[in-house]
C-alpha positions as CSV (number, residue, x, y, z in Angstrom):
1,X,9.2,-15.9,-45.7
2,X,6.3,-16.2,-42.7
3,X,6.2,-14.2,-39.7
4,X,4.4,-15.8,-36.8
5,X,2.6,-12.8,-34.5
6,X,2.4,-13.8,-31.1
7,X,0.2,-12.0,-28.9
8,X,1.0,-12.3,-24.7
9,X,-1.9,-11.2,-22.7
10,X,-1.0,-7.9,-20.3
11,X,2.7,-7.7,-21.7
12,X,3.0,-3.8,-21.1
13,X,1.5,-4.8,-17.4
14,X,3.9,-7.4,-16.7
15,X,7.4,-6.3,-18.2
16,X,6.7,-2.8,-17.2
17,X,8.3,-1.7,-13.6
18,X,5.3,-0.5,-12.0
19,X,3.6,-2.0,-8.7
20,X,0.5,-4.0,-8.9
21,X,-1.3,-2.5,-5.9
22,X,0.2,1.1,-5.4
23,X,0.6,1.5,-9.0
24,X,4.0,3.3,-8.6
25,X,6.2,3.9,-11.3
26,X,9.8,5.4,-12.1
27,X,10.0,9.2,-11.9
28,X,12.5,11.3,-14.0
29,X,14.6,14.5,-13.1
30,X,17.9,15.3,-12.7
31,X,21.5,14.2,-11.5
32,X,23.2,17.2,-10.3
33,X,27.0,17.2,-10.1
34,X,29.2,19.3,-7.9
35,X,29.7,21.6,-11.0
36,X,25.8,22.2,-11.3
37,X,26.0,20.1,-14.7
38,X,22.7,18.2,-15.1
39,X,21.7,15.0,-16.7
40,X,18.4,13.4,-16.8
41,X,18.1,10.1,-14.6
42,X,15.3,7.9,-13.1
43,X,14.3,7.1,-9.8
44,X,13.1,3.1,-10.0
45,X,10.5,2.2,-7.3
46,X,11.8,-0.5,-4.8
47,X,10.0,-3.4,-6.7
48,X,9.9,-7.3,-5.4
49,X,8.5,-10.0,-7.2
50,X,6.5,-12.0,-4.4
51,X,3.7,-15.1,-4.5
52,X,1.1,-15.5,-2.3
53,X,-1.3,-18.4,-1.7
54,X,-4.7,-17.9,-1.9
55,X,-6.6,-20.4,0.1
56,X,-10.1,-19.6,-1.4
57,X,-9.2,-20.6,-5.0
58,X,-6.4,-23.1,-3.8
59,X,-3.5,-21.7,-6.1
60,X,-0.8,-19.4,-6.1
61,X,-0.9,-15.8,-7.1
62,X,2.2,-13.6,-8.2
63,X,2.4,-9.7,-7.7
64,X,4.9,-7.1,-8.3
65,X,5.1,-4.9,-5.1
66,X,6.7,-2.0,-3.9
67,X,8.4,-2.6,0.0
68,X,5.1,-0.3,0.9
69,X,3.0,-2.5,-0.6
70,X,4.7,-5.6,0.9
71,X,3.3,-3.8,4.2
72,X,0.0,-3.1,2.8
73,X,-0.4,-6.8,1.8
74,X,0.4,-7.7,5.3
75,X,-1.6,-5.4,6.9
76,X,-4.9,-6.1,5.0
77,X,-4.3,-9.2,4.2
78,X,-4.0,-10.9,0.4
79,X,-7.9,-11.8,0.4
80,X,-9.1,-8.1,0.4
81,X,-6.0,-6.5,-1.3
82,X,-6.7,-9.6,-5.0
83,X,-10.4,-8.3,-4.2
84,X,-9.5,-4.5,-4.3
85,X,-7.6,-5.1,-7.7
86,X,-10.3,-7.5,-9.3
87,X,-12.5,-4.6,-8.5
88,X,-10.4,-2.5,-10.5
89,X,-10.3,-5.2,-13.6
90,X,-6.9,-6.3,-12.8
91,X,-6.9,-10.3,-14.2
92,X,-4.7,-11.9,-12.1
């Protein structure tokens, strides 16, 4: 029998639900019912899957965002906010 390993560059960054700019991710407590009874739950960050053009390197670039980071992008523009991350080491 053969097994055939397949490695996919920056899996745990793409699959995992965090936000490529802010960097926000799911936070944990509890549900807490009218009997006080509690369970744990998440909190999952607002996350939209959006593409942007880059007209400097003619081509399209796709980011997972937060809706505050949507804002961010708009307000800074996507030039400076890909520049920010590459300056970070974020391959894109």
């Amino acid at each position: 029998m053969k097994f055939v390993v397949v490695m996919i560059e920056n899996l745990e960054e793409r699959m995992s639900r965090r936000c490529d700019v802010t960097g926000v991710k799911p936070s944990f407590g509890n549900a807490v019912s009218h009997s006080h009874r509690r369970t744990r739950r998440r909190w999952n960050p607002n996350l939209q899957n959006h593409r942007y053009w880059l007209p400097s390197e003619r081509r399209f670039v796709r980011l997972t965002l937060t809706a505050k980071a949507l804002k961010t992008v708009d307000r800074k523009g996507i030039e400076a906010v890909v520049a920010e991350l590459r300056g970070r080491g974020v391959r894109l």
